[in-house]
N, C-alpha and C positions, 0 to 999 in steps of 0.2 A: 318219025325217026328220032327227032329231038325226046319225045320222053323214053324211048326206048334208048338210049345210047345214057339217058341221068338215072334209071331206074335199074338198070343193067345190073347182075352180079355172080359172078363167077360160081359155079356150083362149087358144094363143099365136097373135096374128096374122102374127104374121111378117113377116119384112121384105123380103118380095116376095110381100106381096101388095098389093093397090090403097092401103089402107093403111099400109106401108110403103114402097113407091114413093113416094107422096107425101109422107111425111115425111124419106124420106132416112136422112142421117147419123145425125139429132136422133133418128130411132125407134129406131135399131141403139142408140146409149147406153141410152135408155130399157129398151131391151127388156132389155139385159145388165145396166141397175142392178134390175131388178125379178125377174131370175135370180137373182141375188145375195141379194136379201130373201128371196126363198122358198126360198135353200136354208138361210142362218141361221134362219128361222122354223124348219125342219122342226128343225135342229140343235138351238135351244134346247128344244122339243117332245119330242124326243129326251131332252133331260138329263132336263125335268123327268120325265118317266116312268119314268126309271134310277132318280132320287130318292126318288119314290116308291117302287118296287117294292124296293127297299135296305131298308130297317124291316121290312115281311112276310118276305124272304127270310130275315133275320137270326133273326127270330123263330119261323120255321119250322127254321132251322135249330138254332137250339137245342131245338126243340120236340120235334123230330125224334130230338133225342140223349137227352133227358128221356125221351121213350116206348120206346124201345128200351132204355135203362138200366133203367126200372122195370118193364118186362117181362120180365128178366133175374131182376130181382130178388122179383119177387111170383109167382113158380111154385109150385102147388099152391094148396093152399083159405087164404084170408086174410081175417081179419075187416076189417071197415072202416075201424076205428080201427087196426090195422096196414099198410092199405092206404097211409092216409093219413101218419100217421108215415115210411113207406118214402120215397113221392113228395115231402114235405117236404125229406128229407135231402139227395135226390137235386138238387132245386131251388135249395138254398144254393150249393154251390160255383158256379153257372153264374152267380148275381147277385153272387157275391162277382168272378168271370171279367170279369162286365162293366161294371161297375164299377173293378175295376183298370185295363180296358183306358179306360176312357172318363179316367180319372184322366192317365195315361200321355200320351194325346192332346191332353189339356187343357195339361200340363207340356211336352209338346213345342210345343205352338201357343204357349202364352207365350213359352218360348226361343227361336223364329222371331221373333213382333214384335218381343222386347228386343233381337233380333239388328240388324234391320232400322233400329229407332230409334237405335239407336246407329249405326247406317250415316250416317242423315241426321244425325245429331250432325254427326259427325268431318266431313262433305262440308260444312256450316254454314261451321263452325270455319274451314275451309281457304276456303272463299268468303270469309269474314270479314276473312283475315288479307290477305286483299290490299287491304283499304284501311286509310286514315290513324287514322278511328276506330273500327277494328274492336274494340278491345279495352273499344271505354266500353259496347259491349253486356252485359248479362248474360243468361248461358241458365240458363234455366226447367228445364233437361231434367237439374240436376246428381245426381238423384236414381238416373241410369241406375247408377254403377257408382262404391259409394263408396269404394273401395280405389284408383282413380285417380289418378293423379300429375296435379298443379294442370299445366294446361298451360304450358308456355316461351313469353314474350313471342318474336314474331317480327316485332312492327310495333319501325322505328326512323326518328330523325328523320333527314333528308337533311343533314349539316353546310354542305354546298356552299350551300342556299337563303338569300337575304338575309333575318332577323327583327329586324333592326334597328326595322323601323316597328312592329313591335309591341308592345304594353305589358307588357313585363318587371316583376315588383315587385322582385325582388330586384337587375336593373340601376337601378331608380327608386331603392332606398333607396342601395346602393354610392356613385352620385350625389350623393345629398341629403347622405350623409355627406363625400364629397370637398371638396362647397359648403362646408359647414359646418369642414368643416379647412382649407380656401383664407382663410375668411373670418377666421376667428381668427388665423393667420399672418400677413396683412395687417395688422389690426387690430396686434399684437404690433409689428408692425413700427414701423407708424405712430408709437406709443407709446413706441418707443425712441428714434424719431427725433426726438420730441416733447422728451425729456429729453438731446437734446444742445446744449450746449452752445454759445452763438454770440456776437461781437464785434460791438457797432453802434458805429459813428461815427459822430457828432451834431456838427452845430452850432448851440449855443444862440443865437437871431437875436433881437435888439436893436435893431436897425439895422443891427448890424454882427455878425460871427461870432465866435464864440467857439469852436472845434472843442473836441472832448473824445468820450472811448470809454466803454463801460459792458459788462460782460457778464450776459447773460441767458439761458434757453430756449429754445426754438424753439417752446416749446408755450407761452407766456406771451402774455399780451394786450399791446397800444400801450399800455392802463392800466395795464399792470404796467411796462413798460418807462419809464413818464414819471413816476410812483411812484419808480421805482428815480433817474433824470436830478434829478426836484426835492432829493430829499437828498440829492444829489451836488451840487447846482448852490446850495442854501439857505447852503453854509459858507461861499462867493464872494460869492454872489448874496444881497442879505438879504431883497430884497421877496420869493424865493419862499419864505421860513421858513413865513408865516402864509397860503399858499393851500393847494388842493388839488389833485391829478392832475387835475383835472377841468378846470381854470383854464388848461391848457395844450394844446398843440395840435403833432402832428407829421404834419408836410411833408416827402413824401418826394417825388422828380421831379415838381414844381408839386402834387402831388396831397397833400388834406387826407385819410389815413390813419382810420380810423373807429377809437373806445378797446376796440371788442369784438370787433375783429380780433385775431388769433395771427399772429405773422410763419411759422408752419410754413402757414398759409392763402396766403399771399403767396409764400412757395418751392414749394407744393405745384402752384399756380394756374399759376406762372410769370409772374406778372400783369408786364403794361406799364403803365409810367406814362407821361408826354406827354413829357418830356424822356433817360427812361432805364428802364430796368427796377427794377422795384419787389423784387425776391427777390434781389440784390444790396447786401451792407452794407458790403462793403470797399469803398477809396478807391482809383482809380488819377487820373491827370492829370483836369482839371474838363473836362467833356463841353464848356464854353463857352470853353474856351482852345485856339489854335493851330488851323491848318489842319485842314477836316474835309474827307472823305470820301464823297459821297452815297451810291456805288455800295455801300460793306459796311454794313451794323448790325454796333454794337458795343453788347458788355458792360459798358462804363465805366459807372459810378454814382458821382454826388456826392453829398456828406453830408447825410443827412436833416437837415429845421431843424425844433428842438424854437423854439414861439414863444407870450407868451404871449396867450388867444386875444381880452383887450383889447385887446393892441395890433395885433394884425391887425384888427377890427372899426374901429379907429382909422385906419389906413391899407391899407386893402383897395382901396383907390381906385389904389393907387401902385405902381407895379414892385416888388418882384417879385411883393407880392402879390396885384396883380389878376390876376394870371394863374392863382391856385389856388382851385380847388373841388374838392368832397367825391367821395372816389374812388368807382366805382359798378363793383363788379363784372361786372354785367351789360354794360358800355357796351366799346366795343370801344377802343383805344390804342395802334391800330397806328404811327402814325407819328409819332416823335419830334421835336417843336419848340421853338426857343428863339425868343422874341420875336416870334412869329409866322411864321416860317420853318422850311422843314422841312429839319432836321437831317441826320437819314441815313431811308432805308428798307430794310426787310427785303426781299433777292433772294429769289426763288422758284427 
């Protein structure tokens, strides 16, 4: 019953007959995928039974050479204890035989896989290298073959692509260092310019003018500048012996000059006052004499008036005083007037 139920197989319908007819095409596939299974069944059936019968035949075969060697050798009458001593002897070399052989096999079957894994290494490697970051990978597998030369970089960057937009540190620092030498040069500069040297002409206002020049810094205050005009002006003038810088007041184009300005603020600014330009301390012809011009701006500047500032609170009411208030950097001075009239303007 057992071989009939492993040996067993369905008859083939075939595909002509009523059964085939009617399924056509679809049974002919069928029939041939189900050829196909039944001949890999018998094949795998096949192996395993080779498999099997592999171990007895080996074992017969050695068995086979054992008995004929010790029939060779136990000829004539033998006690037991020498039977057995004989058959022992005989027995060693064929376990030492397979055992070398099975050693042998073992050391070849490892040099096939070390072969192999190293195949998929190197095939890794070379898939690797064709991207950008193949090299941030690390292989696990370095253990294959440690007499290896470290692999040759083969990833590089493209020079032609633009990386400007992206964050460089060492173009970040190059930078911050250039900033920082720009800004120190600048600064140097400033500072030199600061310690040159400049001529103001003044007119001390009384009522009436008294011109006179003074030199000073560029980097000095209006306070230092009227500081320097009262002890120039106390050896003429006696009432200013017993005041201070403070007590006095400099008017430059209508504009009352503030004491914590630096005239290098006024040439740096370029600033406009309401009759002329304020960064101008030389004298050319008086902006308020002879035929003017509308169509150009000019650079003429008249003499700042050093005054003192009770007698402008005393007559602030009166030409020319009424027309001056406190300069405001902020406030714009673009067009130049005298008496309520405009002077000249700047063409564009």
């Amino acid at each position: 019953m057992g071989d009939f139920q492993a040996n067993f197989k369905r008859p083939d319908a075939g595909i002509r007959t009523v059964e085939g007819n009617v399924a056509g095409s679809r049974a002919a596939q069928f029939e041939r995928k189900r050829q196909l299974d039944q001949e890999a069944f018998l094949a795998r059936k096949q192996q395993i039974s080779n498999s099997q019968r592999a171990p007895a035949l080996l074992d017969s075969k050695f068995a086979g050479g054992t008995t004929k060697d010790t029939a060779v050798e136990t000829i004539g009458l033998l006690s037991a204890e020498e039977f057995k001593a004989i058959e022992e002897k005989r027995s060693q070399p064929v376990e030492q035989e397979v055992i070398t052989e099975t050693e042998e096999e073992r050391k070849l079957r490892e040099k096939k896989e070390k072969k192999e894994r190293k195949k998929k290494k190197n095939l890794k490697k070379k898939m690797l290298s064709t991207l950008s970051f193949g090299q941030e990978f690390d292989d696990d597998d370095n253990n294959f073959d440690d007499n290896a030369e470290p692999p040759t970089r083969l990833v590089k960057k493209d020079p032609s692509v633009d990386t400007s937009f992206l964050p460089d540190r060492h173009r970040e620092e190059e930078a911050e260092k250039e900033k920082k030498r720009l800004e120190k040069e600048w600064k140097e500069k400033q500072e030199a310019m600061k310690q040159q040297h400049l001529e103001i002409i003044y007119s001390y206002w009384d009522g009436s003018g008294h011109r006179r020049n003074v030199v000073c810094k560029k980097g000095d205050t209006i306070g230092d500048f009227l500081e320097q005009v009262r002890l120039d002006l106390a050896k003429e003038f006696k009432e200013l012996a017993n005041i201070s810088a403070d007590a006095l007041i400099y008017v430059k184009e209508d504009l009352i000059i503030p004491q914590d300005m630096t005239f290098y603020d006024l040439i740096a600014t370029k600033a406009r006052g309401k009759s002329g330009p304020l960064f101008h301390f030389d004298v050319h012809d008086d902006v308020r004499i002879g035929a003017i011009d509308s169509r150009v701006e000019k650079d003429e500047s008249h003499p700042g008036k050093v005054v003192e500032r009770r007698w402008y609170e005393r007559n602030k009411h009166i030409f020319p005083a009424s027309r001056w208030e406190v300069y405001d950097p902020r406030k714009e001075y673009g067009k130049y007037t005298i008496g309520g009239g405009i002077v000249n303007r700047k063409e564009k």
